[in-house]
Backbone as CSV, one residue per row, in Angstrom:
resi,resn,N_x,N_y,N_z,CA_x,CA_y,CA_z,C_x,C_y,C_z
1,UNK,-7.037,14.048,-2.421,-6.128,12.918,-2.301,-6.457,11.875,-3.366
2,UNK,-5.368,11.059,-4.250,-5.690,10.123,-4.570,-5.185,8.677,-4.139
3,UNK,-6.001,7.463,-4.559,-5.389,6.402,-3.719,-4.571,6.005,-5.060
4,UNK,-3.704,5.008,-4.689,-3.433,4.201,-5.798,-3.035,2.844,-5.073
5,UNK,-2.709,1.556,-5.912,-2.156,0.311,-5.239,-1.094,-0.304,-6.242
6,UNK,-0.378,-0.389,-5.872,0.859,-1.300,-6.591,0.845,-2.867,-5.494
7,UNK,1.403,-3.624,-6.948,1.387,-4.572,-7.099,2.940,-5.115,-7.397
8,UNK,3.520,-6.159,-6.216,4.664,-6.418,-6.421,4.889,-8.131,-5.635
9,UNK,5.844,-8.845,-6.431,6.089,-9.970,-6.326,6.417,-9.830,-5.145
10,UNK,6.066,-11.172,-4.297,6.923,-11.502,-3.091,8.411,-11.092,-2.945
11,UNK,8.941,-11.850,-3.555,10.554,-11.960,-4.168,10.930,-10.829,-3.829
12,UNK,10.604,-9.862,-4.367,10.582,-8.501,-4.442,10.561,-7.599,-3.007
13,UNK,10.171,-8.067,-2.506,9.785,-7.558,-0.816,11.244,-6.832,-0.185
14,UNK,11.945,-7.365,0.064,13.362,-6.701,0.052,13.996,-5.242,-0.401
15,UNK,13.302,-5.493,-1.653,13.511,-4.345,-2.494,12.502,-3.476,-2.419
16,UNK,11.642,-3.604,-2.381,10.528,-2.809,-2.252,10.365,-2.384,-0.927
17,UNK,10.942,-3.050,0.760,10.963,-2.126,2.041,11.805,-1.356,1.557
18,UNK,13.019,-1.372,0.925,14.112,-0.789,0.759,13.653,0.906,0.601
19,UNK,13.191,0.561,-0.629,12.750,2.283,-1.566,11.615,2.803,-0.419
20,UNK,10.888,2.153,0.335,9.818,2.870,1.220,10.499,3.191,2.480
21,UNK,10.989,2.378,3.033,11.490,2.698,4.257,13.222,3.874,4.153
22,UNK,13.537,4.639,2.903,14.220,5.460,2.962,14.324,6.628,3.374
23,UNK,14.974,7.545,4.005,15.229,8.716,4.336,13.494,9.249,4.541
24,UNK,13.116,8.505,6.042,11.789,8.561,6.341,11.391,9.756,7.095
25,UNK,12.452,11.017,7.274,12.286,12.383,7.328,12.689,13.055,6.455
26,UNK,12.399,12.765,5.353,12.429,13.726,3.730,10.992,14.166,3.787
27,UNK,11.035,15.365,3.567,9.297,15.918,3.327,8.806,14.709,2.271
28,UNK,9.059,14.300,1.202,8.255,13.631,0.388,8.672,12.062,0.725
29,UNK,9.171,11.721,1.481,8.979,9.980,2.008,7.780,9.121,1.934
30,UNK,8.181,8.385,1.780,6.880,7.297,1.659,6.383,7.129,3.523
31,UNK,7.508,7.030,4.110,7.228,7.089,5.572,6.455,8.392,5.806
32,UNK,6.702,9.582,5.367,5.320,10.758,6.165,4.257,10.443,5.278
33,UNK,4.184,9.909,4.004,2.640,10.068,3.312,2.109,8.994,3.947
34,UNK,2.838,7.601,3.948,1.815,6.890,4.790,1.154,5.988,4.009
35,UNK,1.536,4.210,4.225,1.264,3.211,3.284,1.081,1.953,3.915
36,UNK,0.201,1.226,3.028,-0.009,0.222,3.839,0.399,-1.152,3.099
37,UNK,1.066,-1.941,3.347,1.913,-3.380,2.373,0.778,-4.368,2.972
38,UNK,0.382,-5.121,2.506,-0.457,-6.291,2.838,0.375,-7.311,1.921
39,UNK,0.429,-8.212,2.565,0.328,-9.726,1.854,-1.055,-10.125,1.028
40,UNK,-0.813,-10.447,-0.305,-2.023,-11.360,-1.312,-2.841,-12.513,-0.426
41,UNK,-2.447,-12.882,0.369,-3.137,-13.823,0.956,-3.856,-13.347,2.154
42,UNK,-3.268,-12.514,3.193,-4.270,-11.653,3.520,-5.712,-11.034,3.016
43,UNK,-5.600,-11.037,2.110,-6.315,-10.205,1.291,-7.576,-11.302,0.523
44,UNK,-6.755,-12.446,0.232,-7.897,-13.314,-0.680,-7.453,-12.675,-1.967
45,UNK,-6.013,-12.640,-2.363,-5.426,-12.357,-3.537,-4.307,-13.384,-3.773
46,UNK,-3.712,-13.032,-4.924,-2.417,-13.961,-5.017,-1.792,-14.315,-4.049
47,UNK,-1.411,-15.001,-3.366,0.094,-15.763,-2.085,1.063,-15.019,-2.692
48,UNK,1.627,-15.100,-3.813,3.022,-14.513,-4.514,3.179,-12.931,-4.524
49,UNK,1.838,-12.387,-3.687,1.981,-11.048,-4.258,2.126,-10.130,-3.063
50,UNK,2.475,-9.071,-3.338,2.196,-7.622,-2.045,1.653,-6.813,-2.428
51,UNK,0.485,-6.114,-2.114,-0.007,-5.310,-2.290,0.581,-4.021,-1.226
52,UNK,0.741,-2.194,-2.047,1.365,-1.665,-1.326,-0.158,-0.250,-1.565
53,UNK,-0.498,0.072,-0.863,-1.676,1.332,-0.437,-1.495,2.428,-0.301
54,UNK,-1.724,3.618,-1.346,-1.194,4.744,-0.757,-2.470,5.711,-1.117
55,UNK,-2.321,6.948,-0.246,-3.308,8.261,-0.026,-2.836,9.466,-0.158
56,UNK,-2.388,10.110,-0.892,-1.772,11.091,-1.176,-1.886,11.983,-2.920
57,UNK,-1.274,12.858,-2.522,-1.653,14.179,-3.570,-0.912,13.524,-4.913
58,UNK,-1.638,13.816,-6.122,-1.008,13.509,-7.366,-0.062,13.408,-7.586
59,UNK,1.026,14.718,-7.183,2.420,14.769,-7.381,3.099,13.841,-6.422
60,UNK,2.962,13.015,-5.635,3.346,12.348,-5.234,3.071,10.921,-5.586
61,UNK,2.102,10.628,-6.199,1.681,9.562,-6.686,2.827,9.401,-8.096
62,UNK,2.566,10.600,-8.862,3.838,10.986,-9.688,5.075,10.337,-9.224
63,UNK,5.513,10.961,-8.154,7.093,10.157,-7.530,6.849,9.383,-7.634
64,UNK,6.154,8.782,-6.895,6.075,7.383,-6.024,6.007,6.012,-7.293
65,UNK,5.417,6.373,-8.533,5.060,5.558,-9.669,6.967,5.501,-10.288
66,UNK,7.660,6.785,-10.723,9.167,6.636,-10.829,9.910,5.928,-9.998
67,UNK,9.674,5.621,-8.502,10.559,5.455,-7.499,10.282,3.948,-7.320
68,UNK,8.849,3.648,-7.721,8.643,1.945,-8.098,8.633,1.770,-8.716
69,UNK,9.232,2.234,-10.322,8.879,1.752,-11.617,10.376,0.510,-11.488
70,UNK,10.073,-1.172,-12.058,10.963,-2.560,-11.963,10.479,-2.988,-10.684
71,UNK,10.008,-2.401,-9.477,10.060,-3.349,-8.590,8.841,-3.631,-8.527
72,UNK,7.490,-2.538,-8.594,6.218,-2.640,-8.433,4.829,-1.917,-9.102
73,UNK,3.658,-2.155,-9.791,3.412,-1.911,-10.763,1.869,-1.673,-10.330
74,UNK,1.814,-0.337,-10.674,0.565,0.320,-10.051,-0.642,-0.478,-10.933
75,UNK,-1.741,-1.059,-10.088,-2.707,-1.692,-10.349,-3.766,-0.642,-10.825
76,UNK,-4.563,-1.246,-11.792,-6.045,-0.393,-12.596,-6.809,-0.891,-12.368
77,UNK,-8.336,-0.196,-12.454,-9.782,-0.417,-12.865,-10.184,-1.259,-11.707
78,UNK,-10.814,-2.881,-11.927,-11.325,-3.437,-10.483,-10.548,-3.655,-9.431
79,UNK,-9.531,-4.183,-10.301,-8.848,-5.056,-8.845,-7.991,-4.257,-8.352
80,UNK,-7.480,-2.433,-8.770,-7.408,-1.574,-7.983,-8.666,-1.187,-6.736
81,UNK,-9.524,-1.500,-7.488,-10.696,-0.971,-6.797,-10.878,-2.060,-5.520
82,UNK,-10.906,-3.298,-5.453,-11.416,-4.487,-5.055,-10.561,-4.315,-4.028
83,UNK,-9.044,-3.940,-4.278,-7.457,-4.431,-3.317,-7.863,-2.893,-2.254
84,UNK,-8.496,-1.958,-2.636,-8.844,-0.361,-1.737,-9.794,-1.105,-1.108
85,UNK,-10.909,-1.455,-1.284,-11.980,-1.689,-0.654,-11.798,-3.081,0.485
86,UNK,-11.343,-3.762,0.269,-10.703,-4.646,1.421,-9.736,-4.192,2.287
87,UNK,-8.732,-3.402,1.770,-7.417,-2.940,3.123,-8.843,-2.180,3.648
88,UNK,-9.425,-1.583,3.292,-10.391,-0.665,3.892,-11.264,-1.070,5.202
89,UNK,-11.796,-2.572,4.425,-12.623,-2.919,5.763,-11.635,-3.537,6.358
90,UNK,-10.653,-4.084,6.266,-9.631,-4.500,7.191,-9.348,-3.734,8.350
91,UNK,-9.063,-2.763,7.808,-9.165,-1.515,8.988,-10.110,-1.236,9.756
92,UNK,-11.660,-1.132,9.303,-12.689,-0.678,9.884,-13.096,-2.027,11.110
93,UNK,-12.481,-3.496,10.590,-12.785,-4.331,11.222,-11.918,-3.863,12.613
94,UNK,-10.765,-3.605,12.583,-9.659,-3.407,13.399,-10.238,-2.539,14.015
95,UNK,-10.572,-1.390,13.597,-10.826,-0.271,14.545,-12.292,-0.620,15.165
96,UNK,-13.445,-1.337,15.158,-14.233,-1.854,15.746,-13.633,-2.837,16.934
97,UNK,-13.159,-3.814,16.539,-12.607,-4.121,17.618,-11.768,-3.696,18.565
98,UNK,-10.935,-2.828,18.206,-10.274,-2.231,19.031,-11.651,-1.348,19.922
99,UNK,-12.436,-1.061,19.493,-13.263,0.001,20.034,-14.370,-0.879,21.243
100,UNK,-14.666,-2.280,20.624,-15.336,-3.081,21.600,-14.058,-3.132,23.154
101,UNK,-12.986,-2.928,22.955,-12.395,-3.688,24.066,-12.082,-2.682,25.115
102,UNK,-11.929,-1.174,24.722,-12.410,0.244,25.441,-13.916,0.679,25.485
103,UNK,-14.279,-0.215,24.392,-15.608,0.408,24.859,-16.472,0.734,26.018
């Protein structure tokens, strides 16, 4: 699997549920691979920005880079790295807590 993160203006948000939330029983949908949109400020990133998370096989990363190319713009090097490693513990925080309250 590879990850990747795009990077897209607020503004943009509209347009960008648009292309993800399409025909979300197509074998190659963004709805079955599975993504995660955070807000920049969530994050301790830009306010103006969305960050969008994905886990999936090359050739789909392939699509997925055509199918956002104008609205959102796949991030490199740290602050790809930095924007993975936070949704990350975001999650791990979540799933700890969730786990204290069945625990």
């Amino acid at each position: 699997m590879t990850e990747r993160v795009y990077e897209c203006g607020a503004a943009k948000k509209p347009e960008l549920t648009k292309i993800l939330e399409a025909d979300p029983y197509a074998p190659d949908s963004f709805a079955r691979v599975g993504y995660k949109m955070r807000d920049g400020a969530t994050l301790g990133e830009e306010k103006d920005k969305l960050f969008v998370h994905f886990s999936a096989s090359p050739e789909f990363i392939k699509k997925a880079d055509e199918k956002l190319k104008g609205i959102a713009e796949p991030l490199k090097g740290e602050k790809e790295k930095r924007i993975i490693k936070k949704i990350k513990e975001e999650e791990e925080a979540a799933e700890s807590g969730l786990g204290s309250l069945f625990g």
